[in-house]
N, C-alpha and C positions, 0 to 999 in steps of 0.2 A: 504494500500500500504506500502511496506517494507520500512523501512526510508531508505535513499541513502544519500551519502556526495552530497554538491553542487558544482558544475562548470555549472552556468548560461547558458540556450539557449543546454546545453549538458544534462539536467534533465531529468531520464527517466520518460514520458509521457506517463500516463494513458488512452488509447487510447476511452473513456468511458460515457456517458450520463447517470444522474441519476442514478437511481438503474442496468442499463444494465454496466455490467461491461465486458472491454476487457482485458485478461493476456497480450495480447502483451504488451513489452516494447521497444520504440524505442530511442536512442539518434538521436536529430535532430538537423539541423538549424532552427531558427522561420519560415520562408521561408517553409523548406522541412516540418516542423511540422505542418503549415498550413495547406500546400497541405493534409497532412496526416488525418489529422483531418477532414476535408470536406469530405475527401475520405470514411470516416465513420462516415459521418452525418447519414445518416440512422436509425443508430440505435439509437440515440437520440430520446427525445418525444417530438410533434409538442406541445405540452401545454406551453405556457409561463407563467412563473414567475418572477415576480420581488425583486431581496432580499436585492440589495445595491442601488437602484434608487428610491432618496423621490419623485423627478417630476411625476413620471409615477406609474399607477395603473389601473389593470382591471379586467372585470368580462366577465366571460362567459355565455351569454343569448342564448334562441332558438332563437333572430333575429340578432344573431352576438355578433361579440367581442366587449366589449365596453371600450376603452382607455380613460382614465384619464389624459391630460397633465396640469401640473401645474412647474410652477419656484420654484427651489428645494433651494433657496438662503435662508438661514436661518434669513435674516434682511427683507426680504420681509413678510410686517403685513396681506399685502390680496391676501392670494391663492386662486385666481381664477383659476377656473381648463377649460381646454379644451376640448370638448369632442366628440368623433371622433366615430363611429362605422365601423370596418372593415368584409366585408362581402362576400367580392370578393377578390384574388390579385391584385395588381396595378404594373402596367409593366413602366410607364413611370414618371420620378420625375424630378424637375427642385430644385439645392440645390444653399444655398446665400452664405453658409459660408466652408470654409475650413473642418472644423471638422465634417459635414455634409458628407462632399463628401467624406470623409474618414470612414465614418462609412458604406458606401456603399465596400468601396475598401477595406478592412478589412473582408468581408464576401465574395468576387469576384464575386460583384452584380453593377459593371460597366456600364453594356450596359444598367442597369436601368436609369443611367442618359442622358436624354434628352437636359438638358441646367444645364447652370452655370452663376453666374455673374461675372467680371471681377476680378478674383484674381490676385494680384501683383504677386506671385511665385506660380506657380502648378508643382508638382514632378511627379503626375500620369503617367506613359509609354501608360495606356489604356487609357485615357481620352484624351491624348494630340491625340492619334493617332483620338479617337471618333472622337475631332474636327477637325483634319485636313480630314475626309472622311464626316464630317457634320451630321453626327448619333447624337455630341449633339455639341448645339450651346449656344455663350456669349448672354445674356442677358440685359446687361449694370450692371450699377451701383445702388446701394442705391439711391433714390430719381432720378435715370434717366432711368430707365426700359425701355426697349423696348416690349411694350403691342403686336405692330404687332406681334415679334419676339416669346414671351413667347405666345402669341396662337396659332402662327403657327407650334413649338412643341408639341402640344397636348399631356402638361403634366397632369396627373390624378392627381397630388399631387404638391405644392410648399414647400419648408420648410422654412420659418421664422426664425429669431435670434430676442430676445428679445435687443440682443446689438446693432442692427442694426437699425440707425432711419430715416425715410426717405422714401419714395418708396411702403411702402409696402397696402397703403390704393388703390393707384392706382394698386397695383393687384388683390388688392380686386372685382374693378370691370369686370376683367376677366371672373369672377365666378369658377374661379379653386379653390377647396379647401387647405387655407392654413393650416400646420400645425407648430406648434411653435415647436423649438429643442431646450430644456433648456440643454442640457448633460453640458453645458461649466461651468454650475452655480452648479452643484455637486460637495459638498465637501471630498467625497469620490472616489480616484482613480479609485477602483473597479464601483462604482456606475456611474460614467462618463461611462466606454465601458460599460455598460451594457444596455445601451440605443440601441445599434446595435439588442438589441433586438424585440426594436419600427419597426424597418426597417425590421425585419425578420416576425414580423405581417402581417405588409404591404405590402409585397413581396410577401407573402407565403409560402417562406423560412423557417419555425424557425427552424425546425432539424438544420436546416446549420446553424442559428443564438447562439442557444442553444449549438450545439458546441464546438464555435468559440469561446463562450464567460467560457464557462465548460473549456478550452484548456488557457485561460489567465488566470482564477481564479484559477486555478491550480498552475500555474509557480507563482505567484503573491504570492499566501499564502504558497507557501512553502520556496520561499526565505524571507520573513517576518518571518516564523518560524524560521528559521535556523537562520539570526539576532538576534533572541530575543534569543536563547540559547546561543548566545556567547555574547551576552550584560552582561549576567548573571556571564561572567566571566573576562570581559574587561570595559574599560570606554569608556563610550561615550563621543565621539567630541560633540563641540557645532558650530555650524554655521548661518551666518548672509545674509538677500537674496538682491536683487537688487541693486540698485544704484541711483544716482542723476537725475532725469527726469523734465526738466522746475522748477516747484516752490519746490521741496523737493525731498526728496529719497522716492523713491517707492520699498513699501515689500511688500511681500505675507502677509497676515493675518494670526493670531495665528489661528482661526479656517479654513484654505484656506485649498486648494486642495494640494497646496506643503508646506506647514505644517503639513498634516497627509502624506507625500510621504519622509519628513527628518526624522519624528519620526519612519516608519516604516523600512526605512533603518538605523537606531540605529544610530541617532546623535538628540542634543537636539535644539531646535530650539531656538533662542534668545528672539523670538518675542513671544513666544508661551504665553505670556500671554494678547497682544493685539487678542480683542473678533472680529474683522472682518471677515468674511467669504472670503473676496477676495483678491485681491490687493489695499493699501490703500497709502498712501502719507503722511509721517514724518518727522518731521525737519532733516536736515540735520545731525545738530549737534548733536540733540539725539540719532539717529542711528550710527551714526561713533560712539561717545561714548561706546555706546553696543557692540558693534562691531568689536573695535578697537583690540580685544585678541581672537575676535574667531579663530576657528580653521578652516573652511572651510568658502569658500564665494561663493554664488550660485546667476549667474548673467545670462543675456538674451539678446539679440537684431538681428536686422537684420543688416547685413554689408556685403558688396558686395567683401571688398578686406578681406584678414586673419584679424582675431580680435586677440590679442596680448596682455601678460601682460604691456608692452609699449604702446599699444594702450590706454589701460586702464587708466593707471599713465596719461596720456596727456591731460585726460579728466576733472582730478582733481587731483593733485601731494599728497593731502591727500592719497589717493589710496594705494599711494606705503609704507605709515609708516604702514597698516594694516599688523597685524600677517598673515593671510592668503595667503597677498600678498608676502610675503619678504618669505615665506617657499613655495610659486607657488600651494599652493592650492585654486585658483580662478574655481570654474567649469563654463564653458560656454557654450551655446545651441547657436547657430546662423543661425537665423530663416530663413535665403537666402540662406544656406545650405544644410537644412536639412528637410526634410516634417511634424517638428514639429506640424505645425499646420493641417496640414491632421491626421497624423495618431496618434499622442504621446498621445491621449484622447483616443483612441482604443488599446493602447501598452504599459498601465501600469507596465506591468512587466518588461519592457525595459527599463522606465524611473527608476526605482525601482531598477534597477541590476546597473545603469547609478550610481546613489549615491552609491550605495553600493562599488561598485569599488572602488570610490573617499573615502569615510569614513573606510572602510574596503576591501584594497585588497586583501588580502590573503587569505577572500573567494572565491574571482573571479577572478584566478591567471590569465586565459585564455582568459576573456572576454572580448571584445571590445567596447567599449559604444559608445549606436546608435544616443545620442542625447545629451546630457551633459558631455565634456570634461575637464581634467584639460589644463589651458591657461598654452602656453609656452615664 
């Protein structure tokens, strides 16, 4: 494909699976590029592969497909693996967690869900209406399930979160087969949506899975690319993540999902030499220290009224002596805003154009960032 300059979400779009290549080039919205993409599933190949997903693996047998789930978390010492053969499509799924039910709604595989358990903020348009006409229904909570309720949706599939504790032994006795959904524990942006892939097995979807997911790794490595050609002639910002939570500041880990998503938007991460995989819990005072000169500050929460550099300062007046702070480079995501938790595990490249903005405008004169703002 011809190299093109970037202006995010406007990138001409190889409309293309594998080896079938299409010349159209179209500028889209994510939205119309979607649609667009689905619209030429077809010609994708129903074979799945796995290239950025450690949890998942499989083989193809004369008795079916055989999946492989295992927890892709790099501190976890025993990978036990899960093991699923799909043989048939499965039409009806019951999902516990947000990023579940987004890996559905990121393929426009909707009406496959039958049930939900009570999520605090749902953004879905399809899902809310599912529930208001009762196509899919709440299930209760972790550790308060409603067994009537989850069999009388006769779901063929449950899906599990290993972060979720509680509840889930008494589904067990349903006899509906659970499946665990590690995507959230991938250190790898790309390798989180590519889990949507799991769901296009099981659907019998994967042309549309394959895709959807050929249409993100697209947008995703070529803005990565284009960073790294200008890194080569600028400096990188350094930036410092989270903030004070109960006993300490909590960051992203040096090896986390949003330490490989600062470094691939060309900025260095403070922490990058803490060996965690996730999010982890550090003295206060160590962090502000490190901290204290970065040049961007990448922070999180749910809040119901505006979240605000004043909001911030209020929480702890240290806040406001941060370089970050005093030059209004705080980025914010605010998770009762925005369907972070549905869909930003399936819209790496949104998150990715989201920093890039913030570290480097001038590549994304146009763009609007879908989920990480700078506070005002």
């Amino acid at each position: 494909m011809k190299k093109t300059s970037v202006a995010f979400l406007s990138l001409f779009v190889l409309l293309s699976c594998g080896n079938q290549e299409n010349k159209t080039k179209e500028s889209l919205s994510f939205t119309a590029q979607m649609d667009s993409v689905l619209a030429h599933a077809d010609a994708c190949s129903d074979t799945v592969a796995f290239r950025y997903a450690r949890g998942l693996r499989l083989a193809y047998q004369p008795d079916g497909i055989h999946v492989y789930i295992s927890n892709p978390d790099p501190s976890v010492a025993d990978k036990q693996e899960e093991h699923l053969v799909v043989r048939q499509p499965a039409r009806r799924f019951i999902c516990t967690t947000a990023l579940q039910l987004g890996n559905f709604e990121i393929l426009g595989l909707e009406d496959r869900i039958v049930g939900i358990n009570s999520l605090r903020n749902l953004f879905s348009p399809r899902i809310k209406e599912q529930m208001r006409s009762g196509a899919t229904v709440r299930i209760g909570k972790e550790g308060n399930f409603d067994l009537e309720t989850v069999i009388a949706a006769r779901p063929d599939y449950i899906f599990v979160s290993a972060s979720k504790h509680g509840g889930f032994e008494s589904l067990k006795e349903s006899g509906i087969p659970l499946i665990p959904h590690h995507g959230y524990k991938e250190t790898n942006p790309l390798g989180q949506a590519e889990w949507i892939k799991l769901i296009g097995l099981l659907t019998g979807e994967t042309r549309r899975a394959n895709a959807v997911f050929a249409a993100i790794e697209r947008e995703y490595l070529a803005l990565k690319n284009e960073v790294q050609r200008y890194d080569s002639l600028h400096r990188r910002p350094t930036v410092v993540s989270g903030r004070q939570l109960r006993d300490g500041w909590y960051v992203a880990g040096g090896r986390s999902y949003m330490a490989q998503l600062f470094k691939d938007a060309g900025a260095d991460y403070i922490m990058s030499d803490n060996e965690d995989s996730g999010g982890t819990t550090l003295d206060f005072e160590a962090v502000y220290a490190r901290g204290l000169h970065a040049d961007f500050w990448q922070t999180d929460g749910s809040h119901a009224d505006e979240f605000t550099l004043q909001t911030l300062a209020k929480e702890d007046p240290r806040y406001a002596t941060m370089d970050a702070y005093k030059k209004g480079r705080v980025i914010f995501c605010n998770f009762a805003k925005t369907p972070y938790r549905e869909l930003a595990g399936v819209q790496p490249q949104l998150l990715l154009a989201d920093f890039v903005k913030a570290f480097h405008p001038e590549l994304l004169p146009t763009y609007e960032p879908k989920y990480y703002k700078l506070l005002k």
